[in-house]
N, CA, C and O atoms as a GROMACS GRO file, in nm:
protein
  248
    1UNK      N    1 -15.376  -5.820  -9.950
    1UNK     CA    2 -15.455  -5.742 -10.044
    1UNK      C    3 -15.360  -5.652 -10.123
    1UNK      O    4 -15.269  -5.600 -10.058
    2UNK      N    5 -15.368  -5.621 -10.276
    2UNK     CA    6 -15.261  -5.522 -10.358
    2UNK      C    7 -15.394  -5.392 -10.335
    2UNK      O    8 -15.507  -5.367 -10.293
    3UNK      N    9 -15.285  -5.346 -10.396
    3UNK     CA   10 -15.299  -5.190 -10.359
    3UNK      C   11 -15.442  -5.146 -10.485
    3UNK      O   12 -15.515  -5.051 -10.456
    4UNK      N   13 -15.461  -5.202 -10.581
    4UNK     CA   14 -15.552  -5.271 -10.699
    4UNK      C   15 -15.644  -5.275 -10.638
    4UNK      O   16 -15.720  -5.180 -10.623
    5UNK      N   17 -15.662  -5.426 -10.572
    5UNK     CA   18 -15.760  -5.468 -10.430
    5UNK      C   19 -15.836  -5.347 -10.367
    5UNK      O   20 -15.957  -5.324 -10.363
    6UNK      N   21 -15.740  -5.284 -10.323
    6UNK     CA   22 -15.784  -5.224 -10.211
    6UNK      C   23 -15.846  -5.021 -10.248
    6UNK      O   24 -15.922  -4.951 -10.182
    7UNK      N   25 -15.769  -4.990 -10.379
    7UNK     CA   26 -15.825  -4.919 -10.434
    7UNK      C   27 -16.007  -4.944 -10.510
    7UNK      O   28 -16.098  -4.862 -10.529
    8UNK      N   29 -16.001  -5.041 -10.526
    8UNK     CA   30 -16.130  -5.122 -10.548
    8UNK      C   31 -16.262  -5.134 -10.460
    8UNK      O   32 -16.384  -5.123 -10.472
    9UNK      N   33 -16.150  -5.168 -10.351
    9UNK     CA   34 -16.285  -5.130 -10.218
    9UNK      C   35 -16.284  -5.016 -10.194
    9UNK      O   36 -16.399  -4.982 -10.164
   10UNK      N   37 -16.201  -4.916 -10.188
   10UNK     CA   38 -16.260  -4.761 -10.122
   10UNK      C   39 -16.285  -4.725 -10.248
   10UNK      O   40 -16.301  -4.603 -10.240
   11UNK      N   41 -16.301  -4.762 -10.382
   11UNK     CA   42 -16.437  -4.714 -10.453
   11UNK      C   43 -16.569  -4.744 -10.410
   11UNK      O   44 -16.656  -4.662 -10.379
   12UNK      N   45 -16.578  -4.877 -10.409
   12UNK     CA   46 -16.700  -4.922 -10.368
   12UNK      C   47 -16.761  -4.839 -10.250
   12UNK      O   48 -16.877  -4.797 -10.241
   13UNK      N   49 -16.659  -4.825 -10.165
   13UNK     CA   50 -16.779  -4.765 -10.060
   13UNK      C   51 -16.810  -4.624 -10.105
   13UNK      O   52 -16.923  -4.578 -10.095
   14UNK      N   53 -16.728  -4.570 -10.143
   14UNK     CA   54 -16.765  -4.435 -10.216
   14UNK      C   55 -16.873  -4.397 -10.329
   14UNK      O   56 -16.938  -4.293 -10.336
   15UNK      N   57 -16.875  -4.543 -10.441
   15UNK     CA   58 -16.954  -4.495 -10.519
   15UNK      C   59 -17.075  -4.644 -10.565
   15UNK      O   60 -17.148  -4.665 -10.662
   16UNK      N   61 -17.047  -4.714 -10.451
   16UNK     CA   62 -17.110  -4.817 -10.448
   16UNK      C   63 -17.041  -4.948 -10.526
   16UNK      O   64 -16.929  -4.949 -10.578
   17UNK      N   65 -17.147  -5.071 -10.519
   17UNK     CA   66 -17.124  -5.221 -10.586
   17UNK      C   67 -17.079  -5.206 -10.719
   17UNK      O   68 -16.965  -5.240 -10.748
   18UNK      N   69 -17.167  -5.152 -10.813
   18UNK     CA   70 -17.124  -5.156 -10.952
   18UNK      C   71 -17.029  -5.095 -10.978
   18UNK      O   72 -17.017  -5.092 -11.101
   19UNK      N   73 -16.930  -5.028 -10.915
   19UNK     CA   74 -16.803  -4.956 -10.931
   19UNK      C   75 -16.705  -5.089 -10.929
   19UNK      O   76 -16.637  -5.142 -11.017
   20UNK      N   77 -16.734  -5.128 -10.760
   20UNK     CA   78 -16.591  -5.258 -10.746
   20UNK      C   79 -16.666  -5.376 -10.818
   20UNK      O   80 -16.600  -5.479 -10.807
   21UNK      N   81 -16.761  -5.391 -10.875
   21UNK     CA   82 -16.769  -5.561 -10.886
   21UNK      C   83 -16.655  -5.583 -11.018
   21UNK      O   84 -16.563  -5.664 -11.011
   22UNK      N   85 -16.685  -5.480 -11.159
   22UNK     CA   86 -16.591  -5.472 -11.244
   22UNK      C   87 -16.458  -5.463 -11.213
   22UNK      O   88 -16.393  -5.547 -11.276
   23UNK      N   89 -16.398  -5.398 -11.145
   23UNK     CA   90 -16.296  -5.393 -11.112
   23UNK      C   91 -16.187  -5.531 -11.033
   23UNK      O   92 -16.081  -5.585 -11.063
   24UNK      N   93 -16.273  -5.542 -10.936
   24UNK     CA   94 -16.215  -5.693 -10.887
   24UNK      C   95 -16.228  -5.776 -11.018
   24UNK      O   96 -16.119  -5.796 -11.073
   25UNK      N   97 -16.324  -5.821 -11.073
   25UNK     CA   98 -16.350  -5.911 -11.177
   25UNK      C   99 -16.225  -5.911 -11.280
   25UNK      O  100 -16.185  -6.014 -11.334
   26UNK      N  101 -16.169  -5.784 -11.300
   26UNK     CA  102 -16.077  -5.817 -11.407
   26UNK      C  103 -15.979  -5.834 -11.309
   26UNK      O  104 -15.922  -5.932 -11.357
   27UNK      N  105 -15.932  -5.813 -11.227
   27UNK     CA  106 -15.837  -5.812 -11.106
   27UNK      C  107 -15.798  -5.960 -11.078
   27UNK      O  108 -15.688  -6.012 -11.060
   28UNK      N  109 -15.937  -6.015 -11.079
   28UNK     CA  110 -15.926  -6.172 -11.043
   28UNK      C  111 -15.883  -6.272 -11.159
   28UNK      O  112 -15.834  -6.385 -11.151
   29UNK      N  113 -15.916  -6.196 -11.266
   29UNK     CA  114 -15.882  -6.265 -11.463
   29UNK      C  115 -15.767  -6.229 -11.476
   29UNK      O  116 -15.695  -6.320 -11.517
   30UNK      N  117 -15.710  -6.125 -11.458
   30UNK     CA  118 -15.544  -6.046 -11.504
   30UNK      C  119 -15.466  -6.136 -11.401
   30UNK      O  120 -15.347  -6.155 -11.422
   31UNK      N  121 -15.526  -6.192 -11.293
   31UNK     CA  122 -15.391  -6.249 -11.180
   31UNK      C  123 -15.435  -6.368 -11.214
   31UNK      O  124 -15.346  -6.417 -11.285
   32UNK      N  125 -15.521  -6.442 -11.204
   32UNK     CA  126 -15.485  -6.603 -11.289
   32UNK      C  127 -15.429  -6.660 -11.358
   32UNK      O  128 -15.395  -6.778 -11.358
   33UNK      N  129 -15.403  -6.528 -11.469
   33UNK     CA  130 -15.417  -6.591 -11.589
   33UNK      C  131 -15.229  -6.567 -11.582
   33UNK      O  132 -15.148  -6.654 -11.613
   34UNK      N  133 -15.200  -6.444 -11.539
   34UNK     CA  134 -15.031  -6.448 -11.508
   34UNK      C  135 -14.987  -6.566 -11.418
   34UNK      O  136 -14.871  -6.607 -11.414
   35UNK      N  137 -15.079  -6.611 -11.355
   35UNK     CA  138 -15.018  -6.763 -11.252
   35UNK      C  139 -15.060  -6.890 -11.326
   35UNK      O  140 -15.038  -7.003 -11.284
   36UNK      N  141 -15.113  -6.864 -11.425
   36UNK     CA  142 -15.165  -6.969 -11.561
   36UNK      C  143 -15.027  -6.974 -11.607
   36UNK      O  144 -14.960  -7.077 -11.592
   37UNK      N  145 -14.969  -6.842 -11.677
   37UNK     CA  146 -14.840  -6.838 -11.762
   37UNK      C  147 -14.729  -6.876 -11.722
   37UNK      O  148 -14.640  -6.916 -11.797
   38UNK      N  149 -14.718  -6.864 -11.566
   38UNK     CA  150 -14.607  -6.885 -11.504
   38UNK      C  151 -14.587  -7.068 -11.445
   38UNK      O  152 -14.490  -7.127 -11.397
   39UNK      N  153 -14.696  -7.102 -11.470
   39UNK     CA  154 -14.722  -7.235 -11.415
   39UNK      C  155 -14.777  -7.282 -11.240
   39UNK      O  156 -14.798  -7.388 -11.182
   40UNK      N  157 -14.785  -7.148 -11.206
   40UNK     CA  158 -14.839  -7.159 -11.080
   40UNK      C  159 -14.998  -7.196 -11.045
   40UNK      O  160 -15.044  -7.210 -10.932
   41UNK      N  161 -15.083  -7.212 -11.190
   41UNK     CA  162 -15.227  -7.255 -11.183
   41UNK      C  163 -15.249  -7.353 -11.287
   41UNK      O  164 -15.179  -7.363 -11.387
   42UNK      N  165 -15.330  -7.411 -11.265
   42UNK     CA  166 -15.389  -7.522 -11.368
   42UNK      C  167 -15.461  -7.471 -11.477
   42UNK      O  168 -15.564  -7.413 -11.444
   43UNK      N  169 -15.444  -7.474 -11.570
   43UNK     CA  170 -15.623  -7.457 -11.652
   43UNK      C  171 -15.742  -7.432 -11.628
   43UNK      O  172 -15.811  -7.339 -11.669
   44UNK      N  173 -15.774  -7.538 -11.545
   44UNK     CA  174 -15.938  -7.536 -11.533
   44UNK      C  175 -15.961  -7.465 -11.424
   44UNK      O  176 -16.075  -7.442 -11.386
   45UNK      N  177 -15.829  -7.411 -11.344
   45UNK     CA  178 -15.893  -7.323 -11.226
   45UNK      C  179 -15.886  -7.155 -11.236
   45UNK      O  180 -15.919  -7.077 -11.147
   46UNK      N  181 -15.833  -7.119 -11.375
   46UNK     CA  182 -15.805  -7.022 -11.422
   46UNK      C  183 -15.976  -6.983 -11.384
   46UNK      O  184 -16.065  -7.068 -11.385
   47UNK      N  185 -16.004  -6.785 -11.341
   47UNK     CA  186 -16.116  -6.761 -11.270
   47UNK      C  187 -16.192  -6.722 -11.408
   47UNK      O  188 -16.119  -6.657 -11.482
   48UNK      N  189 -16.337  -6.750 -11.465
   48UNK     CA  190 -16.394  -6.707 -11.614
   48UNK      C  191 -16.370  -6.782 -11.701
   48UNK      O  192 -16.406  -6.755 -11.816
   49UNK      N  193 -16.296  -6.907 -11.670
   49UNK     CA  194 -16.243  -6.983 -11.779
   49UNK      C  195 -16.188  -6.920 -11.897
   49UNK      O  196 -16.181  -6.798 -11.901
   50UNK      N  197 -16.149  -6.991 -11.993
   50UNK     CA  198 -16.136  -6.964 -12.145
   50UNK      C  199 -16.219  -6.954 -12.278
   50UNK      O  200 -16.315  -7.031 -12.273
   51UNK      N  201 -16.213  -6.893 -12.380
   51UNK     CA  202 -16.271  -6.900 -12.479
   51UNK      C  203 -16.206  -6.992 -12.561
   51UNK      O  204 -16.096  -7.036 -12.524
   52UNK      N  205 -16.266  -7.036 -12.686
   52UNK     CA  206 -16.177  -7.110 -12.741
   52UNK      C  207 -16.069  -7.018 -12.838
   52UNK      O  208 -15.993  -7.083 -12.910
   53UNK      N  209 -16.064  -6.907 -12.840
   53UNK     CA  210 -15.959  -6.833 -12.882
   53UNK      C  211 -15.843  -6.766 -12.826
   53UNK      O  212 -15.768  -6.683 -12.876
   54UNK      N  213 -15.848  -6.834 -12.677
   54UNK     CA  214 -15.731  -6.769 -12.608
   54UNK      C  215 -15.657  -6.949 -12.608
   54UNK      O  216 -15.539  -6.960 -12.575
   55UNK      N  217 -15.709  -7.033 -12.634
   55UNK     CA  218 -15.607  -7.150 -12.678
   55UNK      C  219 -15.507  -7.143 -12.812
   55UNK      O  220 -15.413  -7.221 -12.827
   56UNK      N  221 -15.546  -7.029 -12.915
   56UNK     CA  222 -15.473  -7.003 -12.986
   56UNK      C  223 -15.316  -6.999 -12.961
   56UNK      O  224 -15.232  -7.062 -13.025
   57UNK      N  225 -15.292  -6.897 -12.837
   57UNK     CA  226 -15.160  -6.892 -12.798
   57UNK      C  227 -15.073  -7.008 -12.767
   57UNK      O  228 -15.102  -7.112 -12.707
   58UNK      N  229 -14.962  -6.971 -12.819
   58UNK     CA  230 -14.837  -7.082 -12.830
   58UNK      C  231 -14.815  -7.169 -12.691
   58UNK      O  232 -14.797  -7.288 -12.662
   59UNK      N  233 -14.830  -6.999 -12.596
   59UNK     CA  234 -14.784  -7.035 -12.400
   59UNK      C  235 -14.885  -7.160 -12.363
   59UNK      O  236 -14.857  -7.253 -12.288
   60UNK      N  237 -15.009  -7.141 -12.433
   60UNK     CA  238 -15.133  -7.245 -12.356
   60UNK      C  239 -15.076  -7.375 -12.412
   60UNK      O  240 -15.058  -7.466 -12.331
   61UNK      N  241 -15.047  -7.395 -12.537
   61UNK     CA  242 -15.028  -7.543 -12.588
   61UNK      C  243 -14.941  -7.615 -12.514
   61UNK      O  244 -14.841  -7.571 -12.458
   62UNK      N  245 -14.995  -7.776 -12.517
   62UNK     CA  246 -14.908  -7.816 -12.411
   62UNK      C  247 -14.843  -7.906 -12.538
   62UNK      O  248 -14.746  -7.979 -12.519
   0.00000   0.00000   0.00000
């Protein structure tokens, strides 16, 4: 668990669900998408998928 993670959950218990659900959520989009760039993930398993405007970028084109 990062320290992100885990700041995430002792919100939640502090100020409830709708505090951590946002928080993980981008947590889980910001780290895909760096293991997208790096080649450590596929495309289609990237978490939220894509829009068709983040194919714009040069890094996505294959």
């Amino acid at each position: 668990m990062s320290t992100f993670e885990a700041v995430s959950q002792a919100l939640g218990v502090l100020e409830g669900v709708a505090v951590t659900e946002p928080l993980l959520d981008f947590y889980r989009r910001a780290t895909d998408r760096m293991l997208l760039v790096s080649g450590r993930l596929k495309l289609g398993d990237v978490y939220g998928g894509f829009y068709d405007r983040d194919f714009e970028s040069p890094i996505l084109k294959s």
